[in-house]
PAZAPA-4460 file (N, C-alpha, C; in steps of 0.05 Angstrom, whole numbers, plus 32768, in hexadecimal, padded with zeros to 4 digits):
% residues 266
    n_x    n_y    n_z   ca_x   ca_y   ca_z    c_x    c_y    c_z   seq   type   mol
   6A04   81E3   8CAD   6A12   81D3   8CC1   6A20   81BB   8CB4     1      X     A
   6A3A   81B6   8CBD   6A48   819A   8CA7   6A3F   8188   8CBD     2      X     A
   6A45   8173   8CAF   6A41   8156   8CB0   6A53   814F   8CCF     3      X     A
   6A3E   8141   8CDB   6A49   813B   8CF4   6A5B   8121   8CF4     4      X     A
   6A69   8114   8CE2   6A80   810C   8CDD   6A8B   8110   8CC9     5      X     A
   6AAE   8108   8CC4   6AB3   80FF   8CE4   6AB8   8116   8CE7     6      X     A
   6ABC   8115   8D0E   6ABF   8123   8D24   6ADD   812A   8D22     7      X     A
   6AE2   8143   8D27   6B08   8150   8D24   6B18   813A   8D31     8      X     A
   6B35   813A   8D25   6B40   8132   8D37   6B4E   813A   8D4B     9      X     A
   6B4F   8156   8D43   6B60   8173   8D5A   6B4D   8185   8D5D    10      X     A
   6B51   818E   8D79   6B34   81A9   8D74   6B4B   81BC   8D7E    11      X     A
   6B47   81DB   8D77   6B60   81EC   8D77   6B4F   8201   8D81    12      X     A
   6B58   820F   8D95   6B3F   8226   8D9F   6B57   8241   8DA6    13      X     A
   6B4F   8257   8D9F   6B56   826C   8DA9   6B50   8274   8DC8    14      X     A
   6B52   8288   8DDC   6B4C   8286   8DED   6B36   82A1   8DF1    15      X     A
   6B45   82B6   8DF0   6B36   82D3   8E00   6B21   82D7   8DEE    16      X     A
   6B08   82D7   8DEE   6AF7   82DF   8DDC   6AED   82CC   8DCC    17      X     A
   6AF8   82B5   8DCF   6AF4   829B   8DC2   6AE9   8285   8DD9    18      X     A
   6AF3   827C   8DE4   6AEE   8269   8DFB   6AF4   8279   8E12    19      X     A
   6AFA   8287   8E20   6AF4   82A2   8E33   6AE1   82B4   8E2D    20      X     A
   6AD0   82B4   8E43   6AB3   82CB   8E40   6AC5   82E0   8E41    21      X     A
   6AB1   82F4   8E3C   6AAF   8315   8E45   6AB8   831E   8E64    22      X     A
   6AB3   830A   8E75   6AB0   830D   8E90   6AD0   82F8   8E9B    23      X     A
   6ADD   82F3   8E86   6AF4   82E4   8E8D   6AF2   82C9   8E95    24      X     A
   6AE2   82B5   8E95   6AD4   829D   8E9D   6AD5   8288   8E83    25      X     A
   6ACF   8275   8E89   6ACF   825F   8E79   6AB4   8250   8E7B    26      X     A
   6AA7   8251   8E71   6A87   8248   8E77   6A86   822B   8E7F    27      X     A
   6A7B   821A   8E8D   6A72   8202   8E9C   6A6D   81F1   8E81    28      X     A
   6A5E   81F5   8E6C   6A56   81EF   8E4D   6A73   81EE   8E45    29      X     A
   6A7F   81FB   8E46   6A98   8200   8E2F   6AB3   81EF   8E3F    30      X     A
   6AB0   81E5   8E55   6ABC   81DB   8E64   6AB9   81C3   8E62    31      X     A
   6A9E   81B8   8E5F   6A97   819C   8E5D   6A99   8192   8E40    32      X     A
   6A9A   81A2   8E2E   6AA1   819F   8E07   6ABC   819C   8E03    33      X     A
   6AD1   81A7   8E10   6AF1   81A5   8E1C   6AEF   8183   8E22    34      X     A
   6AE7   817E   8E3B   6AE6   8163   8E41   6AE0   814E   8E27    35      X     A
   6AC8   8153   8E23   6AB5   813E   8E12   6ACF   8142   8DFC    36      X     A
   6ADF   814D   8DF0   6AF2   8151   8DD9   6B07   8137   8DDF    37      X     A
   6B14   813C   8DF9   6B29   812C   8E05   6B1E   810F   8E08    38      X     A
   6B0C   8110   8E12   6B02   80F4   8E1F   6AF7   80E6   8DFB    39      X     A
   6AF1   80F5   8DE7   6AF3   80DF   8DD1   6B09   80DC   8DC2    40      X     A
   6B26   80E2   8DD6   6B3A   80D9   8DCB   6B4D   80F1   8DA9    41      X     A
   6B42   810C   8DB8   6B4B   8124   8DA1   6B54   8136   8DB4    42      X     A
   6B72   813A   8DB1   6B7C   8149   8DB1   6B65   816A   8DB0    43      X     A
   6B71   817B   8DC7   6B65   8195   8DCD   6B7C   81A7   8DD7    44      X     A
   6B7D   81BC   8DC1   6B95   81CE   8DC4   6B87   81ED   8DBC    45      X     A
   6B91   81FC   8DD9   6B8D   8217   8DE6   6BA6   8220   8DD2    46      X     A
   6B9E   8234   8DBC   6BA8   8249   8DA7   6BAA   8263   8DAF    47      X     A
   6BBF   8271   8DBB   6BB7   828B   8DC7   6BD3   82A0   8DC9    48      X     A
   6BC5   82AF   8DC3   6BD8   82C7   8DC6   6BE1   82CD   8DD9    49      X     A
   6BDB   82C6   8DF0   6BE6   82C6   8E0E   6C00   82C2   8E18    50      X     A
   6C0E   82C7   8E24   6C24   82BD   8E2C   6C22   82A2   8E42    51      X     A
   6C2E   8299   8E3D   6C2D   827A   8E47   6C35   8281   8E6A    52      X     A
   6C37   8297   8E7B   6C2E   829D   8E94   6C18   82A4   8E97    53      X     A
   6BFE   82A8   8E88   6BE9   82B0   8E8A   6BDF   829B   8E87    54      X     A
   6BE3   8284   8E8B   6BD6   8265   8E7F   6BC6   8254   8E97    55      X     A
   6BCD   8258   8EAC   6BCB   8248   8EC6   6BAF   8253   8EC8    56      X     A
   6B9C   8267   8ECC   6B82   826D   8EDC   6B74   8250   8EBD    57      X     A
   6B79   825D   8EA7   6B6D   8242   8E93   6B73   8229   8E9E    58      X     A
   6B87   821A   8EA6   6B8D   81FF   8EAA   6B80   81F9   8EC1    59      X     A
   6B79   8211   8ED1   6B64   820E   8EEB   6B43   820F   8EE6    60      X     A
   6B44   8224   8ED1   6B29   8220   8EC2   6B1D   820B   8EBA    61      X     A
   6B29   8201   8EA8   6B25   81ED   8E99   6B2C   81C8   8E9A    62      X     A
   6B3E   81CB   8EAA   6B49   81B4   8EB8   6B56   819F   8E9B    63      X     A
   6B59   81BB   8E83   6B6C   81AB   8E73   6B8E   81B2   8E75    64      X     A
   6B9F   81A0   8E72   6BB7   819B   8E7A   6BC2   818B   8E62    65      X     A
   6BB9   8191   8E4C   6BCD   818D   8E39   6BE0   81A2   8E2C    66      X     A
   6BEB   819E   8E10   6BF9   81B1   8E09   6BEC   81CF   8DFC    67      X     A
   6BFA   81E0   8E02   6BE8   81FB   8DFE   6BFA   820B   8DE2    68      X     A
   6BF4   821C   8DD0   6C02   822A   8DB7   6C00   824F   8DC8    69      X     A
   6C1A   825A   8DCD   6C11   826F   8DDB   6C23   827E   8DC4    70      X     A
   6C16   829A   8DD0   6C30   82B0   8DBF   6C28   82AD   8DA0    71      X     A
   6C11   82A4   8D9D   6C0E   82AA   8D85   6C1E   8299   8D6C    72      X     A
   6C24   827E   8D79   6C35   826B   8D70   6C4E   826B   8D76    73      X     A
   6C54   8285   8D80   6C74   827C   8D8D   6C7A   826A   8DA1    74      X     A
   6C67   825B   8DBA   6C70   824B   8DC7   6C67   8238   8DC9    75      X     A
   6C6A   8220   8DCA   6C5E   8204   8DCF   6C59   8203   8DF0    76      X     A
   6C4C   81FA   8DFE   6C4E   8204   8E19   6C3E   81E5   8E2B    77      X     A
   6C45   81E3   8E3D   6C33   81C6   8E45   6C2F   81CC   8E62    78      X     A
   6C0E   81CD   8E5F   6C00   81DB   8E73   6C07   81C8   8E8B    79      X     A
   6C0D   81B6   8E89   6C09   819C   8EA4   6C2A   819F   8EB5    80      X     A
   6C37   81A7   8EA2   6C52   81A6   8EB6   6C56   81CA   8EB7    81      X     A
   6C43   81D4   8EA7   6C48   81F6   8EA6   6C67   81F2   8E97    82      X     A
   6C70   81F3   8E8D   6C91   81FC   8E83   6C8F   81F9   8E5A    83      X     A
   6C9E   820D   8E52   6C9B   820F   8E36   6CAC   81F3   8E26    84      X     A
   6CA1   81EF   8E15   6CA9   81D3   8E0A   6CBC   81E4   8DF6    85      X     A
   6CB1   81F7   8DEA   6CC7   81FD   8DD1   6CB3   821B   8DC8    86      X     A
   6CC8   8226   8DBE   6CD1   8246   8DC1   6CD7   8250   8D9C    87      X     A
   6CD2   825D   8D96   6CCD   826F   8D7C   6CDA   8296   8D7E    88      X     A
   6CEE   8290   8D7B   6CF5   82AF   8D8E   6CFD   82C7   8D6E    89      X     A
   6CF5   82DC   8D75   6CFC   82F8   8D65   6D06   82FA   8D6D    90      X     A
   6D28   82FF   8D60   6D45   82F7   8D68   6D4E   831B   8D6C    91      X     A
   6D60   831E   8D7C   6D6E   833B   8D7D   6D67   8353   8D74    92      X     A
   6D7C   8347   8D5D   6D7F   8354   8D41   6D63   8360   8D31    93      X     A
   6D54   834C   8D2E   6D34   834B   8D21   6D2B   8363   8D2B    94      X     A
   6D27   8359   8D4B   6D12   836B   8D5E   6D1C   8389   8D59    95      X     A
   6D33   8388   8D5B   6D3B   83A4   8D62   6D37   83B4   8D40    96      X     A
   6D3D   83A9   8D24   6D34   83B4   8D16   6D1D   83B5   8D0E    97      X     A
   6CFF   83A7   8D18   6CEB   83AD   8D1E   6CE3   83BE   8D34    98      X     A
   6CF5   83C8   8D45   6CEB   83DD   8D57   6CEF   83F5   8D40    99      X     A
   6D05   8400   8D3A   6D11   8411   8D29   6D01   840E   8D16   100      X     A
   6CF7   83FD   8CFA   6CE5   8404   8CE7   6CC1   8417   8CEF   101      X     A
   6CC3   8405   8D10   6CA5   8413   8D13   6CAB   842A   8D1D   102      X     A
   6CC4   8433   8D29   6CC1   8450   8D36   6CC6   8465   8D23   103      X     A
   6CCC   845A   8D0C   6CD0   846D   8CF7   6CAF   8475   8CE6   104      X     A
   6CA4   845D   8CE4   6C91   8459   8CD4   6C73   8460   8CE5   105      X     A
   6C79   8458   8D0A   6C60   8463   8D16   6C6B   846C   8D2A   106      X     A
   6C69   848F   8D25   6C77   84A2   8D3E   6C6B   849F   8D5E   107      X     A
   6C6B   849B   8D6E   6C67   8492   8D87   6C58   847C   8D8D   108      X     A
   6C68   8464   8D83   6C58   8445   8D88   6C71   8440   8DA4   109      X     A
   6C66   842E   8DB1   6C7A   842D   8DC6   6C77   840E   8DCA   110      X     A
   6C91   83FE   8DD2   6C97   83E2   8DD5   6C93   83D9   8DEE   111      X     A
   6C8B   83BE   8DF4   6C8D   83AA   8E0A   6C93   8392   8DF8   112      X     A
   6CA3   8378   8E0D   6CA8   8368   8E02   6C9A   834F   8E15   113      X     A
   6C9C   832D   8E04   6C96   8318   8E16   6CAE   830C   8E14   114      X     A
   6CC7   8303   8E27   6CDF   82FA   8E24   6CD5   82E2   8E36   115      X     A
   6CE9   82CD   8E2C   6CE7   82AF   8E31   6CEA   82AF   8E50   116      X     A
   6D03   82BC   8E59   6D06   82B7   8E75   6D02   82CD   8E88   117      X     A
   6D01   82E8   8E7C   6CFB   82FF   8E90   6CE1   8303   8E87   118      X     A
   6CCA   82FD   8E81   6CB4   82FF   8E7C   6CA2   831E   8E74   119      X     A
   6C9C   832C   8E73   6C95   833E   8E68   6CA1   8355   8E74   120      X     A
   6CA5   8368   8E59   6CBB   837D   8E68   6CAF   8395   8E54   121      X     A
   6CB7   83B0   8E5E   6CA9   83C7   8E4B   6CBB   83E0   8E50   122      X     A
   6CB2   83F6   8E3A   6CCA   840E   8E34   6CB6   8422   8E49   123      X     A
   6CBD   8435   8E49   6CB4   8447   8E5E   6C99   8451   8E4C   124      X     A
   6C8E   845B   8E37   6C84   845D   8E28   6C6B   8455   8E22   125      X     A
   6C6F   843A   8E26   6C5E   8426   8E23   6C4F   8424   8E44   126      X     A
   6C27   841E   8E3C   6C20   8423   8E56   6C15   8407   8E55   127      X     A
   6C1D   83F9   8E66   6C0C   83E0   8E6F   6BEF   83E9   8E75   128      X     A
   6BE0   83C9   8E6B   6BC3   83CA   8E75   6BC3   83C7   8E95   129      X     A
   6BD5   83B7   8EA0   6BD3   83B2   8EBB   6BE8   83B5   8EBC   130      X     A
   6BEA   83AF   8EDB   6C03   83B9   8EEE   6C11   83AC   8EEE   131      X     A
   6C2B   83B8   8EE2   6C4C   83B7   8EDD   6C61   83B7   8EF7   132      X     A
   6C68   83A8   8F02   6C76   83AA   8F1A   6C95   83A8   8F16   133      X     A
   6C9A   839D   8EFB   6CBA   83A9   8EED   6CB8   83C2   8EE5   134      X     A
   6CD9   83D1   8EEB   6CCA   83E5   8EDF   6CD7   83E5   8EC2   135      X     A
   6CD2   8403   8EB9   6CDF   8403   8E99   6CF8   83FE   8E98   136      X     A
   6CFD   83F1   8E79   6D17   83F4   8E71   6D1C   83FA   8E53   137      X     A
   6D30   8400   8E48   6D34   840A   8E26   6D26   83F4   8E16   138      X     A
   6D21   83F3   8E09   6D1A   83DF   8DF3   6D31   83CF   8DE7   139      X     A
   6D4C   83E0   8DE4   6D61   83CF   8DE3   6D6B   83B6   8DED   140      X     A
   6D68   83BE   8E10   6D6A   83AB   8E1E   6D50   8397   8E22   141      X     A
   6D41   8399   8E17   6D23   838A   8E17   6D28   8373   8E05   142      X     A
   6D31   837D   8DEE   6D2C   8365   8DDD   6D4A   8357   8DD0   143      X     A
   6D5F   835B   8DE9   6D77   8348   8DED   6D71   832E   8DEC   144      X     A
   6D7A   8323   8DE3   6D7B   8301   8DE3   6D69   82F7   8DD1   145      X     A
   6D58   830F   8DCB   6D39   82F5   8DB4   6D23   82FD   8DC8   146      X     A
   6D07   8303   8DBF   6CE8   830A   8DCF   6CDC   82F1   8DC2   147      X     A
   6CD3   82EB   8DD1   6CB7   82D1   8DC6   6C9F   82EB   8DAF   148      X     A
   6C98   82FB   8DC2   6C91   8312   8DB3   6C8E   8325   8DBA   149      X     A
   6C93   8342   8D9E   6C96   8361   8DA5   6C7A   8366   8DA3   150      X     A
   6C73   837C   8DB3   6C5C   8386   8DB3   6C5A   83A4   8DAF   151      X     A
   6C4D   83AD   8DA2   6C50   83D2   8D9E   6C35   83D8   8DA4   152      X     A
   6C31   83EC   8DAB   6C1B   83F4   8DBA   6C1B   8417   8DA9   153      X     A
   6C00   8423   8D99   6C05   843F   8D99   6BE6   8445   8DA6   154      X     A
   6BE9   8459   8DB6   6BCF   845F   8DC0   6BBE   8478   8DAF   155      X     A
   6BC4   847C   8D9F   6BB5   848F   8D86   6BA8   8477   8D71   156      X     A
   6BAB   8460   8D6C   6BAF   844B   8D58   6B9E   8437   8D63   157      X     A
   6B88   8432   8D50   6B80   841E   8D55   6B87   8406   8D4A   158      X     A
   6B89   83E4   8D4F   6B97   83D5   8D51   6B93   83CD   8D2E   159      X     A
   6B76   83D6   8D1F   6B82   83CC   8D07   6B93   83DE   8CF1   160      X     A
   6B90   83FA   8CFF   6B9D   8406   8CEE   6BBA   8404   8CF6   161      X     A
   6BC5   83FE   8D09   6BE4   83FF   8D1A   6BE9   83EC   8D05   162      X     A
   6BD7   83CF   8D04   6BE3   83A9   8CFC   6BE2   83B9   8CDE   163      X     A
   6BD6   83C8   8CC9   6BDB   83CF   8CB3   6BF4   83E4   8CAE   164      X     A
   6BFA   83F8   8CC3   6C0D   840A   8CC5   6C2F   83F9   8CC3   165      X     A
   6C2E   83EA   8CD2   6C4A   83D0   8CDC   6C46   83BE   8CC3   166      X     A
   6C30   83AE   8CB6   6C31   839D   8CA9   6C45   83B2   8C8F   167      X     A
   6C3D   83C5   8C86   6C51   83D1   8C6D   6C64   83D7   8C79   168      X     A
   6C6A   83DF   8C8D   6C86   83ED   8C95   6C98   83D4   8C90   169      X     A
   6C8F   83B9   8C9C   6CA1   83A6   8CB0   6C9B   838C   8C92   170      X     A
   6C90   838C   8C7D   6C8F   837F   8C6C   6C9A   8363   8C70   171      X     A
   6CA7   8353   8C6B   6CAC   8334   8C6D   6CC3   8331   8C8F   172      X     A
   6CC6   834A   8C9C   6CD9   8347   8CB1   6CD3   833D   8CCA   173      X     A
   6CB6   833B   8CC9   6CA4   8328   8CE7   6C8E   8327   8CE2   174      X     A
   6C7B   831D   8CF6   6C62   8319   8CF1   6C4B   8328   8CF7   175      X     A
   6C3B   8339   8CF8   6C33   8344   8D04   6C1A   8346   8D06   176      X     A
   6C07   8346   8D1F   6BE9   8340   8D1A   6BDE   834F   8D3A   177      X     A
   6BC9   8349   8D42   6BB8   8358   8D59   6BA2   8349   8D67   178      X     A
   6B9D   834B   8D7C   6B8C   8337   8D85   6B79   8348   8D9C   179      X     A
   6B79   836C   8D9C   6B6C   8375   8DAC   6B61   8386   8D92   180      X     A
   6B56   839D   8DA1   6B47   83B7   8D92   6B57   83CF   8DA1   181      X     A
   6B72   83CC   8DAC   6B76   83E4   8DBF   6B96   83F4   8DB4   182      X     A
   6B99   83E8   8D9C   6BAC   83F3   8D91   6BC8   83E5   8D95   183      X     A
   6BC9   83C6   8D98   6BDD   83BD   8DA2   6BE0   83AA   8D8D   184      X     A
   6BFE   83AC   8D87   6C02   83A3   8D6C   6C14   8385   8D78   185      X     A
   6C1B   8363   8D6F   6C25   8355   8D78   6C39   834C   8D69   186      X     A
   6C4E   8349   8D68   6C62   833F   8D4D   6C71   832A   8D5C   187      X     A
   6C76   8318   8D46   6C8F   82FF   8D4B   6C95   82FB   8D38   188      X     A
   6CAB   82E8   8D37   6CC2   82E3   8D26   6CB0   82D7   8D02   189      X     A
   6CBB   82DA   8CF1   6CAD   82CC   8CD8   6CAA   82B3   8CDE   190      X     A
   6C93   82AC   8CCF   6C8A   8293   8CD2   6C84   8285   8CEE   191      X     A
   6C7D   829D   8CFA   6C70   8293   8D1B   6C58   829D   8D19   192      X     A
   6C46   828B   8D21   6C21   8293   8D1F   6C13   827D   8D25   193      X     A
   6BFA   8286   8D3A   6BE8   8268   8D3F   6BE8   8255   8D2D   194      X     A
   6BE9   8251   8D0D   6BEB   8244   8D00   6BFD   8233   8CFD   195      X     A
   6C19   823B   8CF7   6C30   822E   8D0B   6C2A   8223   8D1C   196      X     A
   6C27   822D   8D35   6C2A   821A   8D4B   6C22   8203   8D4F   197      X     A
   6BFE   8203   8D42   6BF2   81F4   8D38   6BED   81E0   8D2F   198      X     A
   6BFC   81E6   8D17   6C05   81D2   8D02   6C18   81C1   8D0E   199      X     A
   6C2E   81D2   8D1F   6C4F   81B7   8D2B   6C3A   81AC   8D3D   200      X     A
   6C2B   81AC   8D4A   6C1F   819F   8D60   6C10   817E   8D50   201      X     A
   6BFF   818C   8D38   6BEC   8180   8D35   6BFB   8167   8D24   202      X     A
   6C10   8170   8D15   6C2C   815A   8D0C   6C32   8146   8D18   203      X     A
   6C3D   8159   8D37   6C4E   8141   8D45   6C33   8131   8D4D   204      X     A
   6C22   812B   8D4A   6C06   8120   8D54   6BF6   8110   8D3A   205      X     A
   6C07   810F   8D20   6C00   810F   8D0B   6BE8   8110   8D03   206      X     A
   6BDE   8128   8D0E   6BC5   8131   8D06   6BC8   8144   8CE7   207      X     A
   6BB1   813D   8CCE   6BB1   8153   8CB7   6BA4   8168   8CC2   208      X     A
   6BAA   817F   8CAA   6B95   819B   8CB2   6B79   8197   8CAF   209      X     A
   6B75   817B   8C9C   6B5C   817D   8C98   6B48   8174   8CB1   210      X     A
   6B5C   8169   8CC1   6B49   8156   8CD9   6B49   8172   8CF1   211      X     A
   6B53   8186   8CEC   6B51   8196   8D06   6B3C   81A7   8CFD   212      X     A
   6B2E   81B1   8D15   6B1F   81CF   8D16   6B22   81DF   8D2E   213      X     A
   6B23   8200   8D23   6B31   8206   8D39   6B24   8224   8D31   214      X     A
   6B1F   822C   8D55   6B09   8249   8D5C   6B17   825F   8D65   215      X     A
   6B0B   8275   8D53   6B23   8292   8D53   6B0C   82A9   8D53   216      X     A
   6B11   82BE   8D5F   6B07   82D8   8D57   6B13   82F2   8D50   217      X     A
   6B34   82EF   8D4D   6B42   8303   8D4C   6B54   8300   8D31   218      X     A
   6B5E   831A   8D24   6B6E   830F   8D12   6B8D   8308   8D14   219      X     A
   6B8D   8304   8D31   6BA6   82EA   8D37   6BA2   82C7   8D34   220      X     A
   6B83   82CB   8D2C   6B80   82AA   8D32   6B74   82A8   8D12   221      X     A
   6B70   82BD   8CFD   6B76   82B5   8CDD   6B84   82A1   8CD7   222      X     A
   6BA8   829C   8CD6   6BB2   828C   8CCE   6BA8   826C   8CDD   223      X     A
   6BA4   826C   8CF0   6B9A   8251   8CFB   6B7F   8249   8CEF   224      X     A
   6B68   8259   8CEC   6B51   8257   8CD9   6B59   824A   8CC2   225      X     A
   6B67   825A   8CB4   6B70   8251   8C9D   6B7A   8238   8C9C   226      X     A
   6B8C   8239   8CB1   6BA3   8217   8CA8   6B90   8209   8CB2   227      X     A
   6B7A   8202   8CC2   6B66   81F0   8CCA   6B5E   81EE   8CB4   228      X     A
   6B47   81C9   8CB9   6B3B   81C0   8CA5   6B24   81CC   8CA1   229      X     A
   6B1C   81D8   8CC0   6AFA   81EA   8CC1   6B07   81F3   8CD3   230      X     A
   6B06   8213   8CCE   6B0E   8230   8CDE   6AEA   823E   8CE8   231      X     A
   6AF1   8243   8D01   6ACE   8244   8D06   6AD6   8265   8D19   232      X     A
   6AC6   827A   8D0F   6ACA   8290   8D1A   6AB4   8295   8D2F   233      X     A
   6ABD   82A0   8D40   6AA9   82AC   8D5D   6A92   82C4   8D50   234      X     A
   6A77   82C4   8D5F   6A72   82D0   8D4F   6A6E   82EA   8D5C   235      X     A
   6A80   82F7   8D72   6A8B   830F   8D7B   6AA9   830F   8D70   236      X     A
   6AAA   8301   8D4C   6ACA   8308   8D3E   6AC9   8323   8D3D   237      X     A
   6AE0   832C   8D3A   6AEC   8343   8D1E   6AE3   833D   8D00   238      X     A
   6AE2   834E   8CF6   6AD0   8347   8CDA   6AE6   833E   8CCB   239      X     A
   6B00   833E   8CCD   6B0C   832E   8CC1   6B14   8315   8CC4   240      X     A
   6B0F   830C   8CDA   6B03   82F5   8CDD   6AF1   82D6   8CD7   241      X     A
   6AD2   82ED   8CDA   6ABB   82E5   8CCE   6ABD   82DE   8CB7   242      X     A
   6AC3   82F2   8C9E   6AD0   82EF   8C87   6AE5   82D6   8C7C   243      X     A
   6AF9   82CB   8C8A   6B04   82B5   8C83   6AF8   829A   8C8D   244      X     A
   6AF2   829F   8CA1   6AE1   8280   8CB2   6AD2   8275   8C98   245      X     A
   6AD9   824D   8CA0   6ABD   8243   8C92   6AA8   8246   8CA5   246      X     A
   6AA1   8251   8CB9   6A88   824E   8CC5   6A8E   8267   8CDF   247      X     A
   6A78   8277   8CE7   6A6D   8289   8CFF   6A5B   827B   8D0B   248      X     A
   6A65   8273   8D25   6A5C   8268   8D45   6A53   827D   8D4D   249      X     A
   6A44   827A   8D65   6A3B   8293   8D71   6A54   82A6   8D88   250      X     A
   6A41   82B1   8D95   6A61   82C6   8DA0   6A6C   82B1   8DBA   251      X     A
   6A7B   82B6   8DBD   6A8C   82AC   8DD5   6A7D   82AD   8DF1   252      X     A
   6A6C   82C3   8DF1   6A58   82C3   8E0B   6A3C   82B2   8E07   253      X     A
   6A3F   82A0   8DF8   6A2B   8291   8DF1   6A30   8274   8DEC   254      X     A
   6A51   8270   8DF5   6A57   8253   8DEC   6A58   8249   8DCF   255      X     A
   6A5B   8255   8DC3   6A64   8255   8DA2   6A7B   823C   8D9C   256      X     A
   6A87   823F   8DA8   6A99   8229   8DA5   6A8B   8206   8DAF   257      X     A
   6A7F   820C   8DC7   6A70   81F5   8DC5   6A5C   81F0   8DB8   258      X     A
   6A54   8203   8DB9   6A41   8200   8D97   6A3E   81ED   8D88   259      X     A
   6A63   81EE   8D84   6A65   81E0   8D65   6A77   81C6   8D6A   260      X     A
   6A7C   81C5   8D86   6A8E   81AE   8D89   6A74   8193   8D95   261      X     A
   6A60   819B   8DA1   6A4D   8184   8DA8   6A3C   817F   8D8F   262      X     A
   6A42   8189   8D73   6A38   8174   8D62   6A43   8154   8D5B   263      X     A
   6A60   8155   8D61   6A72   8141   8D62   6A7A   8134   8D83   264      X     A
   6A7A   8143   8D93   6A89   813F   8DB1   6A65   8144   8DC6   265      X     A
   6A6E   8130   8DD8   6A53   8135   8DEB   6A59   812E   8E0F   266      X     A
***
């Protein structure tokens, strides 16, 4: 256990699997360690792969309303007025020769996208987890103007062999990582990743990496482990995960995260 000073000056949390149970909830414990963070004057920033429309049941959860890192660092987002502060986009051109490298390289992967203003959109191919009330459109027309981010989905593929299949195909041309087990692969533009987002946040705040710590269980929330001063893994991670963390909290259905934040915060 390290030394209970000093206390972070940023606490950085992932959300699904991290500070979200199993059962979709936010625990009463993990709710009141949120508070106790704010009220000693530290910055508390929601790190998540989510799209920044999926943000509101949290801001109701949690009754925090500061700024949120969504998309996997593509969006700065500020939960209190709900509207994106600033935007990280996979431009045209990019997306569409990352559709084309993977359809060559993984024969029936199929695209959805997260676009800034038409909000999530998908190829006929591609099966949503839930219900789609747009209907399909080409992928061409999907990723016109720039995607916050592409998503490929192969349903033969599981998600780390897909993020290893794309990582050689698509080499330095985007980013590419996973945050489920269901074969859904997540890409954005280079040099977009919780770590990024992170880091511009923790800047304009002139916070160092060494004063932040920040809670991940997926290998979308690696680079933010890493760029933290203490990267603390859930201990329902991915084993690649576990593996980089300075430290394993317990699982997310156990308050793991408060765990480790009421050694400093009360």
């Amino acid at each position: 256990m390290p030394a209970l000073t000093p206390a972070p000056r940023l606490v950085a949390s992932d959300l699904d699997g991290t500070l979200v149970r199993s059962d979709g909830t936010v625990s009463p414990r993990t709710v009141a360690a949120i508070a106790a963070v704010e009220a000693a004057g530290a910055p508390f920033v929601m790190v998540t792969g989510r799209p920044s429309r999926w943000m509101h049941p949290l801001v109701e959860a949690t009754g925090h309303r500061g700024l949120a890192v969504c998309a996997n660092g593509a969006v700065l987002y500020d939960l209190h007025t709900e509207r994106v502060v600033e935007a990280h986009l996979l431009t045209t051109d990019v997306a569409a020769e990352v559709v084309a490298s993977l359809r060559a390289a993984v024969p029936g992967i199929a695209f959805a996208v997260e676009h800034p203003e038409r909000g999530f959109g998908h190829e006929a191919t591609y099966v949503p987890r839930w219900e789609q009330p747009e209907p399909p459109q080409p992928v061409e027309d999907l990723v016109h103007g720039g995607v916050i981010k592409l998503l490929g989905r192969h349903e033969e593929y599981g998600s780390d062999e897909l993020l290893a299949a794309a990582r050689e195909a698509l080499g330095d041309l985007a980013e590419c990582t996973h945050s489920s087990d269901d074969g859904l692969l997540e890409i954005s533009a280079v040099g977009v990743s919780k770590a990024s987002g992170l880091a511009a946040f923790a800047a304009s705040h002139g916070i160092d990496a060494a004063d932040v710590i920040a809670f991940g269980d997926m290998p979308n929330d690696i680079p933010m482990l890493l760029w933290a001063g203490r990267g603390v893994a859930m201990g329902n991670g991915h084993p690649e995960v576990l593996e980089v963390a300075d430290e394993v909290t317990g699982p997310v259905d156990d308050d793991g995260v408060a765990d480790v934040l009421e050694r400093w915060f009360s």
